[in-house]
N, CA, C and O atoms as a GROMACS GRO file, in nm:
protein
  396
    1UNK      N    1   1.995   6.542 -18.894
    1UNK     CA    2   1.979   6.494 -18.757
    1UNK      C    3   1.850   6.555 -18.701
    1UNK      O    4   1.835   6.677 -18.699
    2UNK      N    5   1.745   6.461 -18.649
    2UNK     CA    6   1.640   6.519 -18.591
    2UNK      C    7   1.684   6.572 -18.419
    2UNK      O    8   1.792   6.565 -18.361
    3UNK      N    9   1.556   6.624 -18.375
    3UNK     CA   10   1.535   6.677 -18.229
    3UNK      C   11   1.596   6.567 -18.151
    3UNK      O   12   1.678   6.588 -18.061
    4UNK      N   13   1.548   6.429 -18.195
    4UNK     CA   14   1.558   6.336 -18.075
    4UNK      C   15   1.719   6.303 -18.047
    4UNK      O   16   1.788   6.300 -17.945
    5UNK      N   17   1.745   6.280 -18.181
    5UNK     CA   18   1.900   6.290 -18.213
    5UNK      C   19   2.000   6.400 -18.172
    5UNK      O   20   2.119   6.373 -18.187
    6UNK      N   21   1.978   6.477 -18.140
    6UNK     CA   22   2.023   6.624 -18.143
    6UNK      C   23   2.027   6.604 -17.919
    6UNK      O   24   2.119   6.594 -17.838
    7UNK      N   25   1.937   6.606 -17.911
    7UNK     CA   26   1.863   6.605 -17.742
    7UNK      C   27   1.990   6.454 -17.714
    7UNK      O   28   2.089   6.467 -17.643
    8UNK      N   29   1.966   6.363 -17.765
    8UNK     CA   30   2.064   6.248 -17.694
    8UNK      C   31   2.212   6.262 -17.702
    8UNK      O   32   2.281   6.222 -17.608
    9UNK      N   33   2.273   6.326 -17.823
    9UNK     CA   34   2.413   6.369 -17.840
    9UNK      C   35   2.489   6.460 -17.762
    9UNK      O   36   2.612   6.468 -17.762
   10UNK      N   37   2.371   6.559 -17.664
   10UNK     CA   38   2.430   6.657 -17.583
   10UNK      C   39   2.401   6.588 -17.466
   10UNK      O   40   2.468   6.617 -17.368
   11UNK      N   41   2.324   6.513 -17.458
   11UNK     CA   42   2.281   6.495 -17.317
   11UNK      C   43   2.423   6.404 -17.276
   11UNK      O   44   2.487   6.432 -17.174
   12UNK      N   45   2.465   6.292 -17.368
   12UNK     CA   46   2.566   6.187 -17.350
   12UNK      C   47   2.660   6.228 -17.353
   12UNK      O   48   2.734   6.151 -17.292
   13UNK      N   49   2.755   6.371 -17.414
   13UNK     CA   50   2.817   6.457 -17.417
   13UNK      C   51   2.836   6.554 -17.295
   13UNK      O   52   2.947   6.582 -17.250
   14UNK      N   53   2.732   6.600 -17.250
   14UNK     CA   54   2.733   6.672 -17.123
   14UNK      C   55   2.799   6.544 -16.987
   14UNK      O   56   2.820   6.423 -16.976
   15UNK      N   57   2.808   6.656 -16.916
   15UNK     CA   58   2.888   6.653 -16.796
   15UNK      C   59   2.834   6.678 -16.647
   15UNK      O   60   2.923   6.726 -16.578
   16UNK      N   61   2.699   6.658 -16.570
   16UNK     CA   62   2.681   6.505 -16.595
   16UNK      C   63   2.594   6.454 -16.716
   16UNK      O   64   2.527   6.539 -16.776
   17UNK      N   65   2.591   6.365 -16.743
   17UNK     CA   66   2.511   6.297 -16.872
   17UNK      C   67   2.351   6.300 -16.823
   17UNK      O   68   2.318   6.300 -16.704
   18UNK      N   69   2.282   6.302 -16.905
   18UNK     CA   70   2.149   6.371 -16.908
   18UNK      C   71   2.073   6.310 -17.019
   18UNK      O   72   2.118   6.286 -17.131
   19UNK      N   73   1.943   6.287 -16.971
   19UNK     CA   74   1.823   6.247 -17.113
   19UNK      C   75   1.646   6.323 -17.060
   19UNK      O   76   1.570   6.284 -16.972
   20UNK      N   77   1.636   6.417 -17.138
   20UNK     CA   78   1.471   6.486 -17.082
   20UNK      C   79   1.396   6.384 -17.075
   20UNK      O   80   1.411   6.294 -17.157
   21UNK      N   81   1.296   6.377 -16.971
   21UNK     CA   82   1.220   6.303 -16.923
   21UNK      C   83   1.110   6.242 -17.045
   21UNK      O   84   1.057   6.131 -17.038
   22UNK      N   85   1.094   6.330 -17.146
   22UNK     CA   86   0.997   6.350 -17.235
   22UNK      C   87   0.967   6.242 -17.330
   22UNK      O   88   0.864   6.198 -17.381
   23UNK      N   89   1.168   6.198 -17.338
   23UNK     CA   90   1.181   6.063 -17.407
   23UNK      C   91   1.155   5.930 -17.321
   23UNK      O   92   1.198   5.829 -17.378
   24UNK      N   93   1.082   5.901 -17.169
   24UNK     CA   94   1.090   5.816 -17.109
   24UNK      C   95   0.931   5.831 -17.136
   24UNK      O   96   0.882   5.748 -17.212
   25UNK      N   97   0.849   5.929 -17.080
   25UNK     CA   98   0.674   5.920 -17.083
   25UNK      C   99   0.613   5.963 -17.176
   25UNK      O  100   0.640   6.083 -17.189
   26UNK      N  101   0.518   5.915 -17.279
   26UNK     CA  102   0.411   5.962 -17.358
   26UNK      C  103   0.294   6.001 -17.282
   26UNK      O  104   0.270   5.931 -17.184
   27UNK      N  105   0.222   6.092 -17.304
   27UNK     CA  106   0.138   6.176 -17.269
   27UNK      C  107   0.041   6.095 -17.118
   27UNK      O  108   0.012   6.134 -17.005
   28UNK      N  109   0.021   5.980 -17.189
   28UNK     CA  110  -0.058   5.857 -17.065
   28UNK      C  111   0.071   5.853 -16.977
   28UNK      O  112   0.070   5.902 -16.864
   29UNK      N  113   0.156   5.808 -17.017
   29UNK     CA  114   0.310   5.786 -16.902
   29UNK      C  115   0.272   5.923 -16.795
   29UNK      O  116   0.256   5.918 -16.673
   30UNK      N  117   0.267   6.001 -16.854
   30UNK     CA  118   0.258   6.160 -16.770
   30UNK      C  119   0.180   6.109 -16.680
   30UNK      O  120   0.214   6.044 -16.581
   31UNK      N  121   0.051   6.145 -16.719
   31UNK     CA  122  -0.086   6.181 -16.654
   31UNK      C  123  -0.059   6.054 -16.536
   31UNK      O  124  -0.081   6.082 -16.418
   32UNK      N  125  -0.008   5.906 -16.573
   32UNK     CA  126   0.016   5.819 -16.422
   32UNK      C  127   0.083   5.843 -16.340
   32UNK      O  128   0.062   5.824 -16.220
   33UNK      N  129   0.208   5.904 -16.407
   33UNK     CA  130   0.338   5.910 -16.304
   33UNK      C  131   0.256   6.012 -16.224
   33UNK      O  132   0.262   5.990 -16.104
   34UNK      N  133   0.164   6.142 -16.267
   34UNK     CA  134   0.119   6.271 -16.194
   34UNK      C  135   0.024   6.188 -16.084
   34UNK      O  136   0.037   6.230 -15.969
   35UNK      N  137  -0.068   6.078 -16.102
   35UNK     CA  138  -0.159   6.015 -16.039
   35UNK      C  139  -0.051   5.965 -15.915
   35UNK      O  140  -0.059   6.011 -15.801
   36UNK      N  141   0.056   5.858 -15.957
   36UNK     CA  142   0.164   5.832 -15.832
   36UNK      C  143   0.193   5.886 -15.753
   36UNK      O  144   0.201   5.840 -15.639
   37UNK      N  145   0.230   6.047 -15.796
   37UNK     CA  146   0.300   6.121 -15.699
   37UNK      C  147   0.226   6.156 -15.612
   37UNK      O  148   0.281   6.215 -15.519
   38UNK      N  149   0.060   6.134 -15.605
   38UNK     CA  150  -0.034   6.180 -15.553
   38UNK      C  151  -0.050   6.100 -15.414
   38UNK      O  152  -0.087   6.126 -15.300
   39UNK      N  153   0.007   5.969 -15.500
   39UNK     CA  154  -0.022   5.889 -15.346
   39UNK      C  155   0.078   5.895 -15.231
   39UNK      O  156   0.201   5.907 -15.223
   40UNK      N  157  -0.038   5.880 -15.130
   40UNK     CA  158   0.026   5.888 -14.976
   40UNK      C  159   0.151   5.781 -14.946
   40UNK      O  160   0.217   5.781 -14.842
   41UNK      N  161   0.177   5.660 -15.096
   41UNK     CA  162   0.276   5.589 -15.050
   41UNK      C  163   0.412   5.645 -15.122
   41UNK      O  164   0.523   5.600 -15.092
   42UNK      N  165   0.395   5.736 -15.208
   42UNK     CA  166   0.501   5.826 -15.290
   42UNK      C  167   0.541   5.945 -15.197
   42UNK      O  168   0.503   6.058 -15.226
   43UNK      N  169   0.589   5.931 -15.124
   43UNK     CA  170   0.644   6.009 -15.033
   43UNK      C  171   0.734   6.126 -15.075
   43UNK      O  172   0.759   6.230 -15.014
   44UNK      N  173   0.775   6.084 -15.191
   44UNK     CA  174   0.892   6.228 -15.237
   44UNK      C  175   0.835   6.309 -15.254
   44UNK      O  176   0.876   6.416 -15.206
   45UNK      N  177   0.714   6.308 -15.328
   45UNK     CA  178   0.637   6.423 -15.368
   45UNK      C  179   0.633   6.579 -15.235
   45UNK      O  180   0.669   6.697 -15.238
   46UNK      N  181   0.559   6.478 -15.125
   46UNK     CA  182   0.567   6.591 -15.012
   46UNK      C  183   0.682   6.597 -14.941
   46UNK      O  184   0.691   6.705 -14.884
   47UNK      N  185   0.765   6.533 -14.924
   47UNK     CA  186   0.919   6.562 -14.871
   47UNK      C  187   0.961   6.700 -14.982
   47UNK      O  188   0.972   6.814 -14.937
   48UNK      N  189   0.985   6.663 -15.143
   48UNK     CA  190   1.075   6.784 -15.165
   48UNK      C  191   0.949   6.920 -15.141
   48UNK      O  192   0.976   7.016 -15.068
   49UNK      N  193   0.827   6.910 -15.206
   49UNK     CA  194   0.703   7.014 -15.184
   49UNK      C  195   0.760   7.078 -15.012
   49UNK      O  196   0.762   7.200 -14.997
   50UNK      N  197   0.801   6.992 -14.900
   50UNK     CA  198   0.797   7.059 -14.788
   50UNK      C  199   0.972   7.117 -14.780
   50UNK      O  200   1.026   7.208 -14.718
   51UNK      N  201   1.012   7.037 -14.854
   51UNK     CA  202   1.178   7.106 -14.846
   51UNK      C  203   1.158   7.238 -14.934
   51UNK      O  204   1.203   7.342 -14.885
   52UNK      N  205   1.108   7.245 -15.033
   52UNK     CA  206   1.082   7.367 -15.125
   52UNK      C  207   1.049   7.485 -15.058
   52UNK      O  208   1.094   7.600 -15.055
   53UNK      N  209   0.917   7.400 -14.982
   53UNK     CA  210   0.841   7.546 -14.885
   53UNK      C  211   0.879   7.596 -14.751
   53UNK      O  212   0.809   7.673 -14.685
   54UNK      N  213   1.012   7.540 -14.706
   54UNK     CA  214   1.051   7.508 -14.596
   54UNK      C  215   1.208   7.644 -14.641
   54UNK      O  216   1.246   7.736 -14.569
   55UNK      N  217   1.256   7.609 -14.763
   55UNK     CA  218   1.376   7.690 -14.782
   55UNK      C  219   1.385   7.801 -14.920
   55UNK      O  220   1.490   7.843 -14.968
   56UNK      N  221   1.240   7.834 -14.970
   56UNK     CA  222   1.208   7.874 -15.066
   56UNK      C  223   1.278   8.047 -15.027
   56UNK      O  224   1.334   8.111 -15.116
   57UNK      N  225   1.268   8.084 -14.936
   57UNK     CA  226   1.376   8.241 -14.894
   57UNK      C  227   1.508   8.219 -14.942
   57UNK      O  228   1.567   8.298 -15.016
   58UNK      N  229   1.564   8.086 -14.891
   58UNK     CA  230   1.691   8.046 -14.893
   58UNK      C  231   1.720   8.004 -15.014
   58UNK      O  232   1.840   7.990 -15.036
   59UNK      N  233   1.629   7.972 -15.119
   59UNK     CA  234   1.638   7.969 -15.268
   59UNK      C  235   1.623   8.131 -15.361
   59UNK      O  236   1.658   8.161 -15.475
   60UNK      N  237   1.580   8.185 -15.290
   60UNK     CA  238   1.565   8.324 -15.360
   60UNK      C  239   1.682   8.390 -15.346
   60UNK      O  240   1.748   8.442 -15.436
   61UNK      N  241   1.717   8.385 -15.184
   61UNK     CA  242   1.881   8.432 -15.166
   61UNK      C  243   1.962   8.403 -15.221
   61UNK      O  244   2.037   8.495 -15.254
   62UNK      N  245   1.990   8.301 -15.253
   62UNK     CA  246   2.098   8.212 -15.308
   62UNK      C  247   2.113   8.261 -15.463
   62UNK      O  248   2.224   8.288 -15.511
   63UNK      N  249   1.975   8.270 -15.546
   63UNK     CA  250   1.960   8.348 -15.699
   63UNK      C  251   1.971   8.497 -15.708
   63UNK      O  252   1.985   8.554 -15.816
   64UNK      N  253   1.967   8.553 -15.607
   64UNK     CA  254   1.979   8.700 -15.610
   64UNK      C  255   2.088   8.710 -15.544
   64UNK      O  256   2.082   8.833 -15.544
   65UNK      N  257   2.195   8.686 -15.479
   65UNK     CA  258   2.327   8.671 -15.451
   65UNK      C  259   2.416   8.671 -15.566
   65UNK      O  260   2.482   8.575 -15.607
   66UNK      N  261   2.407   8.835 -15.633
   66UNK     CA  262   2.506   8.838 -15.759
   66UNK      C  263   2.470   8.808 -15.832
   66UNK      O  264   2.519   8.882 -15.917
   67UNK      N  265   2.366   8.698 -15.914
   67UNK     CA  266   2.357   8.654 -15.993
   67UNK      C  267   2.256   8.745 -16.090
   67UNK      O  268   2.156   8.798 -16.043
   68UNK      N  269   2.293   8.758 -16.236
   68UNK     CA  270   2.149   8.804 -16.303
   68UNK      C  271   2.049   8.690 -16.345
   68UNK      O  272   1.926   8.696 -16.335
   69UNK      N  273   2.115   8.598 -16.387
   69UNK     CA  274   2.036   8.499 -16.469
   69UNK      C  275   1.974   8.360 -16.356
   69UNK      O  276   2.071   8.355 -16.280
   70UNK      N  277   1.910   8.288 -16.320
   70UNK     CA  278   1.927   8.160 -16.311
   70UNK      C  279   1.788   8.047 -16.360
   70UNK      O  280   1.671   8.066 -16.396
   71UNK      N  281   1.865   7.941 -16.339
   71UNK     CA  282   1.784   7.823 -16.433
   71UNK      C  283   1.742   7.743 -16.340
   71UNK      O  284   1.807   7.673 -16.263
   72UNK      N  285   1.569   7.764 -16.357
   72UNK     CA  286   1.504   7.660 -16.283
   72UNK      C  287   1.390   7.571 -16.320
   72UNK      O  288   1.282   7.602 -16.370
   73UNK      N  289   1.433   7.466 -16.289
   73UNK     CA  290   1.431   7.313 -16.366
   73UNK      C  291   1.317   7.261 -16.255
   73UNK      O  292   1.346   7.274 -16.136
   74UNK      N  293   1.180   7.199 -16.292
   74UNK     CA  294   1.068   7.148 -16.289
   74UNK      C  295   1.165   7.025 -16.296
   74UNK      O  296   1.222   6.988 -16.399
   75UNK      N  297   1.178   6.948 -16.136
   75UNK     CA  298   1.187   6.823 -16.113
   75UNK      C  299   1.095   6.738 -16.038
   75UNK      O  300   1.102   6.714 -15.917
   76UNK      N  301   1.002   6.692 -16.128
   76UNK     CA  302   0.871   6.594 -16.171
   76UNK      C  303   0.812   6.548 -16.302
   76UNK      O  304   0.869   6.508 -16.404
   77UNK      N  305   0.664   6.568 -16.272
   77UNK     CA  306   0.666   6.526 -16.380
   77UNK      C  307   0.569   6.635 -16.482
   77UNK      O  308   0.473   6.622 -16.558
   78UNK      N  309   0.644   6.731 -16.439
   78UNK     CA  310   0.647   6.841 -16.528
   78UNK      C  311   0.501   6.904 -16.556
   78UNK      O  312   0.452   6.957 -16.656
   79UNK      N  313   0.455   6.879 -16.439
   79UNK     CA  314   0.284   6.982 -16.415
   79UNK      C  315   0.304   7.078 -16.330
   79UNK      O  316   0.206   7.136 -16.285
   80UNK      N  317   0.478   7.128 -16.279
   80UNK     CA  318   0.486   7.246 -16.225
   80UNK      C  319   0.449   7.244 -16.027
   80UNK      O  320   0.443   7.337 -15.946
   81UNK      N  321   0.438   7.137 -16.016
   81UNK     CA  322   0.329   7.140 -15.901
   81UNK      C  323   0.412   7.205 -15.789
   81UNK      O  324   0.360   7.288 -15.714
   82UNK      N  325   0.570   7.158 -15.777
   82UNK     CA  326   0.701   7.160 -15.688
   82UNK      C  327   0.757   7.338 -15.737
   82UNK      O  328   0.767   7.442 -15.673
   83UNK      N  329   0.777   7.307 -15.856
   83UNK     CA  330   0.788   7.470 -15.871
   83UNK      C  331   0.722   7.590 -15.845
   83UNK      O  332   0.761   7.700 -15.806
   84UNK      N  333   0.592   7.533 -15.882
   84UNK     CA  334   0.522   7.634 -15.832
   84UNK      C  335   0.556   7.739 -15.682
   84UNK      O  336   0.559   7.861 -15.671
   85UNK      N  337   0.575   7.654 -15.602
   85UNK     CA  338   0.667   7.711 -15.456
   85UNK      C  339   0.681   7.873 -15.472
   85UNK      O  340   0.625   7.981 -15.452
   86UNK      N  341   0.837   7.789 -15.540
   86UNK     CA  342   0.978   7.856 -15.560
   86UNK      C  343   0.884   7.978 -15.658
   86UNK      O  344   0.904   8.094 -15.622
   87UNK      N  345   0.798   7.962 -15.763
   87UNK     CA  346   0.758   8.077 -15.842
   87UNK      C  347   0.658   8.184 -15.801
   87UNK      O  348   0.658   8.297 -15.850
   88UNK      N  349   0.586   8.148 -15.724
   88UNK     CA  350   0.472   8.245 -15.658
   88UNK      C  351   0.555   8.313 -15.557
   88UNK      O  352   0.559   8.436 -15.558
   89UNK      N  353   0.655   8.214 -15.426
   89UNK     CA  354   0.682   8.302 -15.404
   89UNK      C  355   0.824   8.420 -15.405
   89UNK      O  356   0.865   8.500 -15.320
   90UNK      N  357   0.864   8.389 -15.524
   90UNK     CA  358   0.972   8.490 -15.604
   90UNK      C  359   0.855   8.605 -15.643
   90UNK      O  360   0.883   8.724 -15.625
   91UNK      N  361   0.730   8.568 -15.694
   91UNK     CA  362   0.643   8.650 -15.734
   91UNK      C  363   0.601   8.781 -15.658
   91UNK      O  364   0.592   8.899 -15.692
   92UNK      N  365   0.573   8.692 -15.513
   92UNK     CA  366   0.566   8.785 -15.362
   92UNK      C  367   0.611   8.881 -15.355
   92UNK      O  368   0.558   8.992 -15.346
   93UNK      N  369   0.732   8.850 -15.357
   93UNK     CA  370   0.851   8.932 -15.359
   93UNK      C  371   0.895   8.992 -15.464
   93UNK      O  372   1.016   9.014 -15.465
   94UNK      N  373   0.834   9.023 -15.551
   94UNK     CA  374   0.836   9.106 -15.694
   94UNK      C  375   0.959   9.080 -15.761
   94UNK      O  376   1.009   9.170 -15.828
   95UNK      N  377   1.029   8.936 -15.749
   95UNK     CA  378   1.155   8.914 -15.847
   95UNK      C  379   1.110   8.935 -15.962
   95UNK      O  380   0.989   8.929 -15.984
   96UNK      N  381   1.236   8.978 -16.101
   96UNK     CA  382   1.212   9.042 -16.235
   96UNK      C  383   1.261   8.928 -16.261
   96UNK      O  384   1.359   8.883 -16.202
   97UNK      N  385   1.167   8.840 -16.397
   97UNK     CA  386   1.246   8.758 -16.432
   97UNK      C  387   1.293   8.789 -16.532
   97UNK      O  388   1.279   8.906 -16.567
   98UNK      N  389   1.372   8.690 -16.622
   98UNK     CA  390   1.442   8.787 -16.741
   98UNK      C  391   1.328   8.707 -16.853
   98UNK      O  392   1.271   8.611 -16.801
   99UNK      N  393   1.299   8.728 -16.957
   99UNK     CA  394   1.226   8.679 -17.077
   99UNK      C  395   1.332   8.651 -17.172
   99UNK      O  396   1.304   8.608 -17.284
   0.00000   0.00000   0.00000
């Protein structure tokens, strides 16, 4: 069983069901969808960017509330742009991440 095979059996298996983006865009797919999000008529882009930067304390709280571990998931198109936020400023604030 290859990667691709392997990636679709858990995803259809999981709970909710799931497929990485990776299998929808080839490298050109990327680089447009990144050009889209750019535009002033793609509005999500700066809605979640301002929800991010708007509750990014309230995301740090929420991961350091007991928790050691947590998982954070680049939802775009995976140039980091939205995360970034949430990671510089955990950085600020000298969160340890785990490696």
């Amino acid at each position: 069983m290859n990667q691709f095979d392997r990636d679709v059996a858990k995803g259809l298996s999981d709970n909710p069901k799931h497929l990485s983006s990776k299998y929808f865009y080839d490298e050109q797919g990327d680089k447009l969808f990144q050009k889209i999000m750019q535009l002033d008529e793609y509005y999500l882009t700066n809605a979640e960017h301002e929800i991010l930067d708007t509750y990014k304390e309230d995301f740090l709280n929420s991961f350091k509330n007991g928790q050691d571990n947590f998982l954070l998931t680049e939802f775009g198109a995976g140039d980091g742009f939205k995360t970034k936020i949430l990671l510089d400023h955990f950085i600020k604030k000298r969160i340890a991440f785990p490696i």
